[in-house]
N, C-alpha and C positions, 0 to 999 in steps of 0.2 A: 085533716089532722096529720095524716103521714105524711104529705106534701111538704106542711110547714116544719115540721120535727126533722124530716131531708134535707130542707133549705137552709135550717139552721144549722144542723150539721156541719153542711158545705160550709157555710159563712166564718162557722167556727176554725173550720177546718183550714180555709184561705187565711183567717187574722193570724193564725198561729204560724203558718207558713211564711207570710209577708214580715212579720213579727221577729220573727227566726232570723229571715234574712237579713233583716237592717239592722240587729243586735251583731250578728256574724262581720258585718260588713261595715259596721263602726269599730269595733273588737281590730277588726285589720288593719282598717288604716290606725289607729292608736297603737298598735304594737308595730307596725313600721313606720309612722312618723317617728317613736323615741328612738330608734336604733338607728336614725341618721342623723347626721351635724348640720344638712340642707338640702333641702329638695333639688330632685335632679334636674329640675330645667333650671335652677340658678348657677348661675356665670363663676361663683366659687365656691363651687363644690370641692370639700373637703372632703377625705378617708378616714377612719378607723383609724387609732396606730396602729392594730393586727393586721391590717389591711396594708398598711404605709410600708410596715417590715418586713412584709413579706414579699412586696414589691420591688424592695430596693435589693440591689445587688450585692451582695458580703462582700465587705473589706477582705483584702488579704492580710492575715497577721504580720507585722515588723517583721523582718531580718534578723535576725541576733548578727552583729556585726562585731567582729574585734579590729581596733586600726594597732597596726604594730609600726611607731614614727620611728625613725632611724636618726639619732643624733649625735652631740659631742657636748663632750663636759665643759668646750667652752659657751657652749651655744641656749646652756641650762637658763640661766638670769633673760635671755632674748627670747629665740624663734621658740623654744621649747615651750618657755612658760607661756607665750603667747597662743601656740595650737592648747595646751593645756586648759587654758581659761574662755578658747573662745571654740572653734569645730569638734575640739575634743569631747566635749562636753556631752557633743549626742551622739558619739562612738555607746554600744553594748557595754567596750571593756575599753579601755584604752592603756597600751607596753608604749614605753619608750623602750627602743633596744641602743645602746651604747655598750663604751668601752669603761665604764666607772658606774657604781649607783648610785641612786639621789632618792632617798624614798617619798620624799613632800611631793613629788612629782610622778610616783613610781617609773620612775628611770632601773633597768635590771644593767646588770653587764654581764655582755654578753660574748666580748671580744679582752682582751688581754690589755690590761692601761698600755696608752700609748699606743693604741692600733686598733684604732677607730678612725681613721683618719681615713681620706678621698680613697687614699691608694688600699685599703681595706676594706671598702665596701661590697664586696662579694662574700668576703668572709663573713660580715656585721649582718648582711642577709640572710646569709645560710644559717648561722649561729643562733638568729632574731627567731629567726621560721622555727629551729629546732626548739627552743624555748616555751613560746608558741604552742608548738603541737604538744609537748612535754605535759604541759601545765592546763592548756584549753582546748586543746586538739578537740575535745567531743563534747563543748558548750554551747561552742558557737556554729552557726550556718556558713558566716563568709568571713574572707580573713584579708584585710585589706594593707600593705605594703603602701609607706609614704613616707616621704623627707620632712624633716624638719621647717623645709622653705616652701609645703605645699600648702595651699587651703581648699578644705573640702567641703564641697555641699553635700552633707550625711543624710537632708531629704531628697534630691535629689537621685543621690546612689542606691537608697531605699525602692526608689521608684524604678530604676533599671534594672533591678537584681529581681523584683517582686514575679517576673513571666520565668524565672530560672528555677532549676530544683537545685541544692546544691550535695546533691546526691549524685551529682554528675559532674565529670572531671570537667571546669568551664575555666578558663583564664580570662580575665576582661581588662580594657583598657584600651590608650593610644597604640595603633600597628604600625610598627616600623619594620623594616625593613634591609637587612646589609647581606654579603655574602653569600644569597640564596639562605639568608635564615628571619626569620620570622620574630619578632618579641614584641613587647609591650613596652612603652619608656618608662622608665625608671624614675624621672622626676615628673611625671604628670602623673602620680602613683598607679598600680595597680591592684586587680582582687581575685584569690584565687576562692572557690568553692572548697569545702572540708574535706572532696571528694579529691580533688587540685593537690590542695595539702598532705591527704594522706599516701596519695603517691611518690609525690615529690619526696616524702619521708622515708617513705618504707621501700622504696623503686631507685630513686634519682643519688638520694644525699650520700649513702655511700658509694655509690659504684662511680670510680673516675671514666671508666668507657662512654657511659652516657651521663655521665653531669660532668663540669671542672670542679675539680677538686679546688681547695681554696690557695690561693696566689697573689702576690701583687700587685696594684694595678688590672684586676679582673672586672673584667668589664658586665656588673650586676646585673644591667635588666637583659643585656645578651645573653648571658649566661644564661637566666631563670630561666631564658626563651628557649632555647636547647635542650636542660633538660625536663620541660615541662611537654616537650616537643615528642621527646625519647621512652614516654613514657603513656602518650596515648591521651595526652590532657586536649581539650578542644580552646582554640584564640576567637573570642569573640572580641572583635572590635568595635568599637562603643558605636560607631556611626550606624552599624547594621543592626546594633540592640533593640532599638523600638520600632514599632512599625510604622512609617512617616516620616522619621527625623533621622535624615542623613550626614547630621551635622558633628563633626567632632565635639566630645562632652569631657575627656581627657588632656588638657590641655598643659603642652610639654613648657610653654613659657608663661610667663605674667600676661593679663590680660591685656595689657597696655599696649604691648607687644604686635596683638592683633588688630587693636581699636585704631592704630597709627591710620591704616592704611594706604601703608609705603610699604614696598620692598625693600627699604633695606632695613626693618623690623622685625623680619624674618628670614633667620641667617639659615646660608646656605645648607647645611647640613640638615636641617629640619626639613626643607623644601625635598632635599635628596633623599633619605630614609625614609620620609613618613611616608605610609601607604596610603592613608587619605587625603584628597588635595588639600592643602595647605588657602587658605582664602584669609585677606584681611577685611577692615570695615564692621560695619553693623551683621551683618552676614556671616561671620569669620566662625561663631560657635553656638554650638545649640542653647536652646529655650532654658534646656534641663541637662544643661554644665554640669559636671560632678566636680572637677578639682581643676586649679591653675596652679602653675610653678613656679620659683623664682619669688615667691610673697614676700617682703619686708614685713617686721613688724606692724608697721604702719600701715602697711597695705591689706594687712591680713585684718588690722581694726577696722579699718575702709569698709571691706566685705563685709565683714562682722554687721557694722550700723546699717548698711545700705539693704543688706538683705532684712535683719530681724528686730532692729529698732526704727530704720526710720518708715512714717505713713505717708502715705498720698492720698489727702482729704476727696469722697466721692467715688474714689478708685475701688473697684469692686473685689473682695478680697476672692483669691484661687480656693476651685471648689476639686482640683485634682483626688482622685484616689489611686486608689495602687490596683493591677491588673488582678483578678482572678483566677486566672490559669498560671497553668507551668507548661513549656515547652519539655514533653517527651524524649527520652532517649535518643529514640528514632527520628525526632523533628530537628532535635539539637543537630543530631549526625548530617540529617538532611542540607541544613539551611548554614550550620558551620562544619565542615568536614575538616576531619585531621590533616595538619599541617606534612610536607614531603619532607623528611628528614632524614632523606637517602646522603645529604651532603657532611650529617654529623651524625649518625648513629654508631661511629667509632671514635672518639678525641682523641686516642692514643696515637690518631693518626693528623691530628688537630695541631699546626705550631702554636708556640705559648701566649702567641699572642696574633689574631690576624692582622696584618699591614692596616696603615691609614690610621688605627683606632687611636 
């Protein structure tokens, strides 16, 4: 009788145990079959979105961008309205700086009627910039400088600025080159950092020793190039901005210019100043162009369709994002080092104009 009372025990004691386990062990798989989208040996395995966002890499937040165009009151009805309505558009803020206002356009004046003209634009610069810092100085991150005849791709420069802190004096743009001085062109626009600006304002715009003072016939992107020079600002040149693309993205003429490829589309003077080689054909500019010069209306509409309305049926649309990082103080210094301004950090010793210009 204890025998059988023992055996039954055990018996009991086994069902209960076996019982346990296969409740425990149907229990498992049912609370991780629902928590997945498909089993892991199937070929499309999907994640979580908890899972998906945490894996993906964070966008860098936009730029805040101001573009300050530099025009003329005859040019309001043409180039003006035309950046207005078409790259303007994805500017942060967008100044025209001239010599009259036009409010339908926010056009300021910023120069005295009547001297806005070619032979005043150093003045229309300086004046633009002080305006500028007056009114936005501390809204914006970057503060981009461009002509009336330029068109800008604003995602583009979005994308080159994105690895920069603008907490750091950065100058960017085409590097040219004249007189042992350094600048950025002036009609392939350029961008300075808040940090750019605020020295240029509070360091450069008064003091004639190291900036010019405003003249006739001053020679604008020279100019900004000396005292942006004079004051500790670093020259990033667009070709050495990304890592890979050594391609000019600042471009001083229309594109056309470059697409020829012929030499004689590319006038001398370009070929002699610009610090990065000058190349025509399919090859001639980067992937991720920021601005061309020299736009006609017509041409500025051209860009306009080609880049954001017209499709190419099948064609895989761009999955770019903007970088993550910012290059450090000490990386900026490393990889762009301040420009030798031993040949102008006095202009009082500067004639009024250098020969050739």
């Amino acid at each position: 009788m204890t025998a059988k009372i023992k055996l039954r025990s055990q018996l009991h004691l086994l069902t209960g145990f076996t019982g346990g386990f296969v409740f425990a062990f149907v229990l498992l798989l049912y609370v991780y079959d629902v928590s997945r989208e498909a089993p892991c040996w199937s070929s499309s395995t999907t994640f979580s979105t908890a899972t998906a966002t945490l894996g993906r890499p964070a966008e860098a937040p936009l730029s805040r961008i101001l573009c300050m165009v530099l025009t003329h009151p005859d040019n309001l009805d043409g180039l003006a309205r035309t950046v207005h309505d078409t790259w303007g558009q994805r500017c942060s803020q967008l100044v025209f700086a001239s010599s009259d206002t036009y409010e339908p356009l926010g056009v300021v004046q910023v120069v005295e009627p009547n001297g806005g003209g070619y032979e005043d634009l150093w003045n229309k610069t300086r004046e633009g910039f002080r305006h500028v810092w007056e009114h936005y100085g501390q809204d914006y991150d970057w503060f981009l400088k461009a002509d009336d005849d330029t068109y800008v791709i604003m995602e583009n420069l979005q994308y080159l600025l994105s690895g920069f802190d603008p907490e750091t004096p950065v100058y960017f743009g085409h590097k040219m080159s004249r007189y042992n001085v350094s600048y950025m062109s002036g009609g392939a626009s350029y961008v300075l950092s808040r940090e750019a600006l605020h020295r240029f304002m509070t360091l450069a715009y008064e003091s004639e020793v190291i900036c010019p003072h405003p003249k006739k016939m001053g020679i604008e992107d020279f100019y900004m190039g000396i005292c942006l020079q004079n004051v500790g600002v670093h020259f990033v040149d667009s070709t050495q901005a990304l890592a890979g693309d050594t391609k000019p993205k600042f471009m001083p003429l229309d594109l056309e210019n470059y697409l020829a490829d012929s030499n004689s589309s590319i006038p001398d003077w370009l070929r002699l100043m610009s610090v990065p080689q000058v190349e025509t054909g399919l090859r001639c500019c980067s992937n991720y162009s920021v601005a061309f010069h020299y736009a006609s209306h017509e041409r500025m509409l051209l860009y306009e369709f080609l880049l954001y309305h017209l499709r190419v049926v099948g064609r895989p649309a761009t999955t770019e994002t903007y970088k993550k990082y910012q290059l450090s103080l000490t990386d900026l210094t490393s990889r762009f080092p301040l420009e030798n301004n031993s040949y102008i950090k006095d202009l009082q010793q500067m004639s009024e104009k250098p020969d050739n210009f």
